[in-house]
C-alpha positions as CSV (number, residue, x, y, z in Angstrom):
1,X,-29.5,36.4,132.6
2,X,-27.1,38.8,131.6
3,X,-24.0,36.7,131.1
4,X,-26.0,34.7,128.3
5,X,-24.4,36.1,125.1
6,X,-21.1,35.8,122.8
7,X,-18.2,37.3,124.2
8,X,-15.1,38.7,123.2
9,X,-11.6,39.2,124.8
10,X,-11.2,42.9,124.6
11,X,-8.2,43.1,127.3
12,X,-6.4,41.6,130.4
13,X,-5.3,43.4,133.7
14,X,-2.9,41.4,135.9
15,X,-3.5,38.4,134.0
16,X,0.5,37.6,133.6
17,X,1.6,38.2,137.5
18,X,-1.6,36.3,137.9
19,X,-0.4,33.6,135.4
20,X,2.9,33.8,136.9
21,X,2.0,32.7,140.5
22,X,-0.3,29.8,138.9
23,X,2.8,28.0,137.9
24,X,2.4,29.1,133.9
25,X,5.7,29.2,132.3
26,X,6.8,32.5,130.2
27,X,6.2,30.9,127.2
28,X,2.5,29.5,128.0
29,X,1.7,33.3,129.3
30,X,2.5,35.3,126.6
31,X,0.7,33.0,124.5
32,X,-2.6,33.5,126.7
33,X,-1.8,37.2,126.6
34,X,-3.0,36.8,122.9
35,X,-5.2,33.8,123.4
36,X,-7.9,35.4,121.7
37,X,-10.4,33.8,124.0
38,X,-14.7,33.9,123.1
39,X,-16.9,32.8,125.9
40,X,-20.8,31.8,124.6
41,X,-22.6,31.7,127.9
42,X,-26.5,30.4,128.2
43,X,-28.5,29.8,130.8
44,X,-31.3,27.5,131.5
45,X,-32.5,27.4,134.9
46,X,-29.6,26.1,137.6
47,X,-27.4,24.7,134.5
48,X,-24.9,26.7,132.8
49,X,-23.0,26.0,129.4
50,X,-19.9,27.8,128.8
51,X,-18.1,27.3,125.0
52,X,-14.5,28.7,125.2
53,X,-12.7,29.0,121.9
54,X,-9.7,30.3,121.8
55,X,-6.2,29.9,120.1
56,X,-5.2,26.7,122.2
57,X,-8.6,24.8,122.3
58,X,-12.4,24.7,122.0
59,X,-14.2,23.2,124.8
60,X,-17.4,23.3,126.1
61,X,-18.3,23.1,130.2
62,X,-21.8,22.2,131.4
63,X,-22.5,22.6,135.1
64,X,-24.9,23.4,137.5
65,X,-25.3,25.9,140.6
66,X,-23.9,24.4,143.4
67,X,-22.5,21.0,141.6
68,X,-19.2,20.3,142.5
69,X,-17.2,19.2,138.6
70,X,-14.0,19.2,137.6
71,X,-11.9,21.4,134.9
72,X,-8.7,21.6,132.9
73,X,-7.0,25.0,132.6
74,X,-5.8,25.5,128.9
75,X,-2.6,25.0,131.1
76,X,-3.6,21.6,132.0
77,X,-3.8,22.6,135.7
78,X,-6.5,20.4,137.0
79,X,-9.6,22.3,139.2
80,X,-12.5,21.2,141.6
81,X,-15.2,23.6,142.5
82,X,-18.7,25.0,142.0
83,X,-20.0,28.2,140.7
84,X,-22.7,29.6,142.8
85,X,-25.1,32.8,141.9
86,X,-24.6,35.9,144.2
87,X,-26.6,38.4,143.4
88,X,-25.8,39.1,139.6
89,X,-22.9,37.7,140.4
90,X,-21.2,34.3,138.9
91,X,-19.0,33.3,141.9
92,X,-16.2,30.3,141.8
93,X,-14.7,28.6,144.1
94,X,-12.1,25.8,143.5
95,X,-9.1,24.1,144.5
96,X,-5.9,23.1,142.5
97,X,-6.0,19.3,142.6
98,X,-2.2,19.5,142.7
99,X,-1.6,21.1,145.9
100,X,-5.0,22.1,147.3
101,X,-4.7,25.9,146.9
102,X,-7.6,28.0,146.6
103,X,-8.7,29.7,143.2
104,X,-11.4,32.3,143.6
105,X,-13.3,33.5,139.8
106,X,-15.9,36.2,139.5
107,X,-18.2,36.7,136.3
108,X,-20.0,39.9,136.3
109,X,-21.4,42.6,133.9
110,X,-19.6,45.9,134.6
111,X,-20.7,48.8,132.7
112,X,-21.8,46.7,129.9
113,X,-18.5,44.7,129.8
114,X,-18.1,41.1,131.3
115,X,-15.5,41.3,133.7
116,X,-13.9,37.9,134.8
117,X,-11.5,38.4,138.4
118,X,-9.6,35.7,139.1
119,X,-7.9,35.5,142.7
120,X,-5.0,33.3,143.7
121,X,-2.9,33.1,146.3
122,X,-3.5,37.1,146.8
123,X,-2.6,38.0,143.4
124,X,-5.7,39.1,141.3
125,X,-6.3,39.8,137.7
126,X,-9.4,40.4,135.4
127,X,-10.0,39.9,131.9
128,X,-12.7,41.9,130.2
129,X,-14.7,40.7,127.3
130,X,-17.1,42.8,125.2
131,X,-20.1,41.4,123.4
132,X,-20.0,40.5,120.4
């Protein structure tokens, strides 16, 4: 698939207001502004492995289509969803185990870019990564 690669943090649009209606503090946001985030995304079949390293933490999530997990924002803000394939399309759909509200994440390969939109509570930001 196309998302299987290294990938870089190359820039963020929205990501703060995004941040901001999250619950993230100042402090925690202009941290993640500079985060310095790499995604290593492979593929095998329904299961995905994500490694994200970044200034705050290295982690690494295993799922599969469909599978409803659990994950920790580098926030802490807990999450339960599933990522499903649309198309060429990563699609996620979770819920904040803190007060139920909806967080929506696409991963997609725009013009040779991996473009990540995030949607909460109708604010919406991307962060774009180039390969590295």
């Amino acid at each position: 698939m196309a998302l299987d690669g290294t990938w870089k943090i190359d820039r963020n649009e929205n990501y703060d207001k995004f941040m901001e209606k999250m619950g993230v503090n100042m402090v925690k946001r202009k941290l993640a502004a500079h985060d310095n985030l790499k995604l290593t995304i492979t593929q095998e079949g329904n299961k995905f492995t994500v490694k994200e390293s970044s200034s705050f933490r290295t982690i690494e999530i295993v799922f599969e289509l469909g599978v409803t997990f659990n994950y920790s924002l580098a926030d802490g803000t807990e999450l339960s969803g599933t990522w499903n394939l649309e198309g060429n399309k990563l699609v996620g759909k979770f819920r904040r185990v803190d007060n139920g509200n909806e967080l929506n994440a696409i991963r997609e390969i725009i013009a040779g870019e991996l473009v990540q939109t995030y949607t909460y509570e109708g604010v919406k930001a991307q962060r774009i990564f180039k390969k590295e």
